[in-house]
C-alpha positions as CSV (number, residue, x, y, z in Angstrom):
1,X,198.6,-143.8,242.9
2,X,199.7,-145.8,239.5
3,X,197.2,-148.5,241.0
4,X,194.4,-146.6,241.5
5,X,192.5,-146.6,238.1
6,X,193.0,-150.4,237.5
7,X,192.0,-151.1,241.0
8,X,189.2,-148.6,241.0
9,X,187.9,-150.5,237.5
10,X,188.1,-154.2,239.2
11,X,186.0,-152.9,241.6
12,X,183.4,-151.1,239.5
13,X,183.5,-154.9,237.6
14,X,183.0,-156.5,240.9
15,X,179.8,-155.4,241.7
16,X,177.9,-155.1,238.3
17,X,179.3,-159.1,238.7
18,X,177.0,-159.5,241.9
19,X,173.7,-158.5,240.4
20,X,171.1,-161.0,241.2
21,X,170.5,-163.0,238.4
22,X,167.9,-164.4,239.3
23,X,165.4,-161.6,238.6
24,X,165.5,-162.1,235.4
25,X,163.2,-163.7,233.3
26,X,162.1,-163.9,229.5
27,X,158.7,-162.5,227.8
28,X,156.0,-162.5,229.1
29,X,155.4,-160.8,225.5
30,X,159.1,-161.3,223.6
31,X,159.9,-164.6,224.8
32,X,162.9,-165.8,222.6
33,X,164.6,-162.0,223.3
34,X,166.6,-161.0,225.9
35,X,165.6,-162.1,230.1
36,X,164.4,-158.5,231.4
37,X,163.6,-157.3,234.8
38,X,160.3,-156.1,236.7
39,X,161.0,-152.6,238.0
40,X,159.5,-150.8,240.8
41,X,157.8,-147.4,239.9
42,X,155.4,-145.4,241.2
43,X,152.7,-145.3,238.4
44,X,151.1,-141.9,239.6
45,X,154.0,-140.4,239.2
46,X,153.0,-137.4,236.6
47,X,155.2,-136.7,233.3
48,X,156.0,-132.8,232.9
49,X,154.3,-131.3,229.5
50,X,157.1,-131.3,226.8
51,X,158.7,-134.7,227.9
52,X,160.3,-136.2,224.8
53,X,160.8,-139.9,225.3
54,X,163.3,-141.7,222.8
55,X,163.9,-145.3,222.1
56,X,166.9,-147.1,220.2
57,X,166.3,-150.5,218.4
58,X,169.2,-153.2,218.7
59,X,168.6,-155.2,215.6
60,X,170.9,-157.9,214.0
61,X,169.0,-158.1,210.3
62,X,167.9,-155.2,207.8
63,X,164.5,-156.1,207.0
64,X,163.6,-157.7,203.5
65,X,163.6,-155.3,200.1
66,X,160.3,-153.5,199.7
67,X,159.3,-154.2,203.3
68,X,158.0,-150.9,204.9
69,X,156.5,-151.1,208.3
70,X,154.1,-148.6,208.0
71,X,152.6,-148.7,204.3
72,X,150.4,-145.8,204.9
């Protein structure tokens, strides 16, 4: 039982560490970001009314004084 977590956590380890890398690529649009993946998804699939999307930005710089991105 004292084994279980750490054994339970190499596996979990284990099989992100077999993902096919090869499905991967970069772009087509950001090319010098991060590779991404095509996903399967059924486009007629409908989105309820009232569906809030939400999207976080990973960025490594603040953007230069006075720079606004949407002036209006």
């Amino acid at each position: 039982m004292r084994y279980l977590m750490p054994l339970l956590i190499l596996a979990a380890c284990a099989t992100t560490a077999l993902a096919d890398e090869g499905v991967f690529t970069k772009g087509p649009v950001f090319t010098d970001h991060g590779p991404v993946a095509d996903v399967d998804v059924d486009v007629t699939m409908p989105i309820p009314p009232g569906t809030a999307f939400k999207h976080s930005f990973d960025v490594s710089t603040a953007a230069p004084k006075g720079y606004t991105l949407n002036p209006f």
